[in-house]
N, C-alpha and C positions, 0 to 999 in steps of 0.2 A: 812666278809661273804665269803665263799668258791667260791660265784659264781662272785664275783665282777672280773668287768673286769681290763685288764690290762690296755685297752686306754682309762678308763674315764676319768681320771685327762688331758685327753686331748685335750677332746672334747668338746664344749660351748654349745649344743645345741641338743634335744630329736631329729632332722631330721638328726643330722651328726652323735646321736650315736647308730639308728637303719641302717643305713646306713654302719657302721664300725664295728659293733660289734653286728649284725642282731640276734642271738640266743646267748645271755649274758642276761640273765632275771633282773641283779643287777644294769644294765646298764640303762635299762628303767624304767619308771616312774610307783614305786609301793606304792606308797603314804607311807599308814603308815604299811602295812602287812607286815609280820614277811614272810622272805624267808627258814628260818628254820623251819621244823615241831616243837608245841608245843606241850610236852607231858603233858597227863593228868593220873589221876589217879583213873578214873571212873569203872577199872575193877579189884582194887587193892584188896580192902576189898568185902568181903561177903555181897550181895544184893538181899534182896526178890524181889523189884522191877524190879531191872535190870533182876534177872533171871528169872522171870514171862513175861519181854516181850521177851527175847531169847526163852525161851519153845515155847512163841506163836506163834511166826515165825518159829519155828520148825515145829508147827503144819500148819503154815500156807504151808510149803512145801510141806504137802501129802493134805492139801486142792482141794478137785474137780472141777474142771473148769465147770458153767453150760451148756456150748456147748456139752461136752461127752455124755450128755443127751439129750440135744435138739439141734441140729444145728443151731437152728432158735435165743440160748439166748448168741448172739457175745457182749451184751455191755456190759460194767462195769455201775453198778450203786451204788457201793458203799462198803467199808467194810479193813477189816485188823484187826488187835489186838483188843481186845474186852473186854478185861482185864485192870481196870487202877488201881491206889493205894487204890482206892474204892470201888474194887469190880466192877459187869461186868457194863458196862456204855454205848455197842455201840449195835447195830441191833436188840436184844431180844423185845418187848413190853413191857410195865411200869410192871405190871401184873407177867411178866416172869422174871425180875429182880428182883422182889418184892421177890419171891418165891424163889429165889437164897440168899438171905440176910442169912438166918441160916449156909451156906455149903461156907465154903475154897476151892472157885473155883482159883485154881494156876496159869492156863494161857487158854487163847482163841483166837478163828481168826475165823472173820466167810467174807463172802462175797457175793454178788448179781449179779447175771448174767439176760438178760433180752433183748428181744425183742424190745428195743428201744422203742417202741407204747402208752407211759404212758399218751399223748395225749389221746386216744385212748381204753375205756373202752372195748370195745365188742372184740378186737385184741390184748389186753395187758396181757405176760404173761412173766414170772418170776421166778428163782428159787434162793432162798437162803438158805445157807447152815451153820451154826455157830455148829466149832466143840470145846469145854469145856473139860478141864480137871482136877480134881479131886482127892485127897490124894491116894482113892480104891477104887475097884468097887460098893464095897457097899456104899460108898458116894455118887458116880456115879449116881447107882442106884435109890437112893431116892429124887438125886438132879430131877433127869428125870423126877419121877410121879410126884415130888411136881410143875415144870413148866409147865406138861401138865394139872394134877388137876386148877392151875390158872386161865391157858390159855380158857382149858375147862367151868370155872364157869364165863368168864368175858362174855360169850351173851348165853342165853337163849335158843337161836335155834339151839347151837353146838349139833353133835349129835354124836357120836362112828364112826367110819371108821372099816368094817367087819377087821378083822387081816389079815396082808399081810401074805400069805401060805409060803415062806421064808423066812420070818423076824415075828413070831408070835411074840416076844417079844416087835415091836416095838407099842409106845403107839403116836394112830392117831386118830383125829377126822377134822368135817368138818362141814357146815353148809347146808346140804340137799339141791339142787337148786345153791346154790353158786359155782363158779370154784376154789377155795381156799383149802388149807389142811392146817393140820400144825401136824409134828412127830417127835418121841423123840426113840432115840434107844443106847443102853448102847455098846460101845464096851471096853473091858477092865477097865478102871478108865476113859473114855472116853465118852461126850455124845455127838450125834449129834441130832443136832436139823435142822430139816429142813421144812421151809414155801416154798409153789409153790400156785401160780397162773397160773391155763389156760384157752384154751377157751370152751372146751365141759363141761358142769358142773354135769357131772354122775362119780358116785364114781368107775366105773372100771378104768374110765380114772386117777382120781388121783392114785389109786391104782397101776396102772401100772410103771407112772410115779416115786413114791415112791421106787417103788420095785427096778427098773431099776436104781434110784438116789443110793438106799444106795446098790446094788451090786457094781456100779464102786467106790463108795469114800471106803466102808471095803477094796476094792483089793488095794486103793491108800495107805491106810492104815498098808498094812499085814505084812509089816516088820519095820514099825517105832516101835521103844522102848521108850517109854515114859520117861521123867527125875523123878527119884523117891523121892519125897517132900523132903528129906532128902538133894538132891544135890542139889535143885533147885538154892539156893543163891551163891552156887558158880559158876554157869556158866557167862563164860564171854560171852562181848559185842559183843568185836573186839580183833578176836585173831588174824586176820588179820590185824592189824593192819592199817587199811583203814582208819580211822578218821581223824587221826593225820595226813594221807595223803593228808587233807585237810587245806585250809585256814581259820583260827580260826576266828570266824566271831562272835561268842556266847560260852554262858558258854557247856560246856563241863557236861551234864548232860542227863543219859539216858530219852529219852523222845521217844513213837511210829510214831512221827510226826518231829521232829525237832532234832533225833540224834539218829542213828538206824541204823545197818544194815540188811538185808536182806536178804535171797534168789532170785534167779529170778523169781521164781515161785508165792513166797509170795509177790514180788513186786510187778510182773506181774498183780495179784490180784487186785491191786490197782489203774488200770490206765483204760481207756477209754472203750480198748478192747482186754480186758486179753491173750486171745489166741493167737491173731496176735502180741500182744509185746511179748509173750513168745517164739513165733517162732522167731522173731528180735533177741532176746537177742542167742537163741540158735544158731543161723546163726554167734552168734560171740562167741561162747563160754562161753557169762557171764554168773561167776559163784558167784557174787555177788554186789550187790549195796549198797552203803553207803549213808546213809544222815544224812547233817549235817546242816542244818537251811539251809542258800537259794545257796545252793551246792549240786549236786547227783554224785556222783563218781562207777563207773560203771568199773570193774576188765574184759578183757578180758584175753584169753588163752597166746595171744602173742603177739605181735607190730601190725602185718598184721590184727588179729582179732580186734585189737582195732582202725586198718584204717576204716574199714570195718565200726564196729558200729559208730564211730565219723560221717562217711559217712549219716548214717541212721538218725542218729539223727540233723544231720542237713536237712537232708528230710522235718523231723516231724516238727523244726521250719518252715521250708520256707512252708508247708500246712498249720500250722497256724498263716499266714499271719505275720510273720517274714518277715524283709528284711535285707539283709546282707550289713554290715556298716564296715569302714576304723578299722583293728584288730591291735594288736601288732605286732611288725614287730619277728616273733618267727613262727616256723613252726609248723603245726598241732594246730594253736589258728584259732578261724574264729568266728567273732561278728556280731549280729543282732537285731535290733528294729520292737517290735511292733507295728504295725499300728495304735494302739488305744491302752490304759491301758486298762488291763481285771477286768471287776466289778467284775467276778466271785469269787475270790479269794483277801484276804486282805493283798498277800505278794506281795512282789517286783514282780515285773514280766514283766515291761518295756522294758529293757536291759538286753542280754544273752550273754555270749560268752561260746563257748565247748571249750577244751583243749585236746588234745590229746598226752601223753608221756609214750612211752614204752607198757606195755599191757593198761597202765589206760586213762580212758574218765572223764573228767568232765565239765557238764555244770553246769554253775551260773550263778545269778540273781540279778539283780540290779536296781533300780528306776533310778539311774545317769549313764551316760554312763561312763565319766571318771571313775567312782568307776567300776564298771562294768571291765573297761580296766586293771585298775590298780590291781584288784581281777587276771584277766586272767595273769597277769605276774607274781605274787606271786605264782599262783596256778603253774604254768608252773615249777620254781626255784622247788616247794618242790618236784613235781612228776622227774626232773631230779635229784635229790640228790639217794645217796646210800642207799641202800633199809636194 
């Protein structure tokens, strides 16, 4: 191994050899993790799969943050890739999926922003946003009316929404007395489909709302170029090569949850409270996030930008109720346990330690702390290796 050190053979013991050879990652106890990156060959051959969720994250990059709209909808409650091998499977209703089964929808992201108050009937408002896309726009097109026809025929008391005066095309309806909408509007090979909840329930106010939603997400929109069906399968994963920057922990297979990378945008999307992690990430230049099962590797501009975020992200542990515990003896590693296991979630998530080398951050995750520890030295070796 390139990184072994020269005084192991002469040291007895992990306290005299963090002590002699403090930043020799080969030196400490990395169980059985491979200090070499492991290359894979998940971007070799042509994949509809894999290029369906790169588009999606493409898309999820001009994705609209629902605060642009309302100041008032700072939380995440949900959303990302919306596309899986099956056809769409996340945010739409039964109804609205149903209605998509005839149309080769290629890729999608949609997400929920929201007022937090879902306790809270009479105060709870919302807006989601799932943007689809399509061979052409006449696919588009008829994929549009066939999900609002659906959506429309599943209750009785839906009724038309007068046409919004700059968007006549988009096709809106609502349930008279209700604070609810839900619209469909074609852009390009493109459809956006967006549901809102608020709290006055007169159709100027949705109306409004609408108008206002698809002004700012067309203008997020006005220079992305779509991938044309034809390239779809050949775009790669990771031309960054980010994956392999990580400690091989699982198979090596695109997946929107457990081996993906990202935007910061489209990440950002994903997390508590969109806007305020996108300003984080922007405070440090990330200009993309990797995830690879229970690892997130996180690409800063420069070393300094990557103090910076290591910095924050260890914030975010010690707010949630992280406490910070004895790390490898390696600079820019720093380990912490949670106070209690999180029911929320059915992954490891016990033991963390972040990793900081060069521009790259990564925190990991581990039920064992040893393993935990021993991830945080492997990971440390591959991010000092030659790039």
């Amino acid at each position: 191994m390139r990184y072994r050190s020269r005084c192991l053979a002469a040291l007895l013991s992990l306290a005299l050899l963090t002590a002699a050879c403090g930043d020799e990652p080969a030196a400490l106890d990395h169980g059985g993790y491979a200090l070499e990156p492991v290359p894979g060959d998940f971007d070799d051959a042509p994949s509809r799969v894999r290029g369906s969720l790169v588009e999606s994250v493409r898309i999820g990059e001009r994705l609209l943050f629902a605060d642009r709209v309302d100041p008032d909808l700072i939380e995440g409650d949900g959303g990302g890739v919306v596309v899986g091998p099956n056809g769409v499977d996340e945010l739409l209703s039964g109804v609205q999926k149903t209605a998509l089964d005839p149309f080769d929808v290629l890729a999608g992201f949609g997400a929920i922003g929201s007022n937090g108050q879902l306790d809270n009937e009479q105060k709870h408002k919302l807006l989601s946003i799932t943007i689809l896309s399509l061979p052409d726009a006449e696919q588009a097109g008829a994929a549009a009316h066939a999900m609002a026809a659906a959506d429309f025929g599943a209750n009785a008391e839906n009724a038309p929404l007068p046409p919004l005066p700059e968007y006549p095309a988009a096709l809106s309806h609502w349930r008279p007395g209700v604070p609810t909408v839900g619209s469909w509007l074609v852009w390009k090979n493109l459809v956006i489909r967006v549901y809102a909840k608020v709290i006055d329930p007169r159709a100027e106010v949705l109306t409004d709302l609408l108008t206002r939603t698809y002004r700012a997400q067309l203008a997020e929109l006005d220079t992305f170029v779509p991938t044309p069906p034809a390239d779809l399968a050949t775009l790669k994963l990771d031309s960054g090569h980010l994956l392999t920057r990580m400690v091989k922990t699982g198979e090596y297979w695109p997946d929107r949850w457990e081996f993906m990378v990202y935007g910061p945008r489209s990440y950002a999307l994903l997390l508590d409270k969109p806007s305020a992690r996108l300003r984080d990430f922007e405070a440090s230049s990330i200009d993309a996030v990797a995830v690879a099962h229970n690892k997130f590797l996180h690409r800063a501009k420069d070393q300094d930008a990557a103090q910076t975020h290591a910095e924050n992200e260890e914030k975010v542990l010690l707010a949630a109720d992280y406490t910070a515990i004895t790390a490898p003896a390696l600079a820019g590693v720093s380990c912490f346990r949670a106070a209690r296991p999180n029911t929320e979630v059915s992954a490891a998530r016990r033991f963390v330690c972040v990793v900081r080398r060069n521009e790259f951050v990564v925190r990991m995750y581990s039920n064992q702390e040893s393993d935990v520890r021993q991830l945080a030295v492997a990971q440390y070796a591959l991010l000092s290796g030659s790039r």
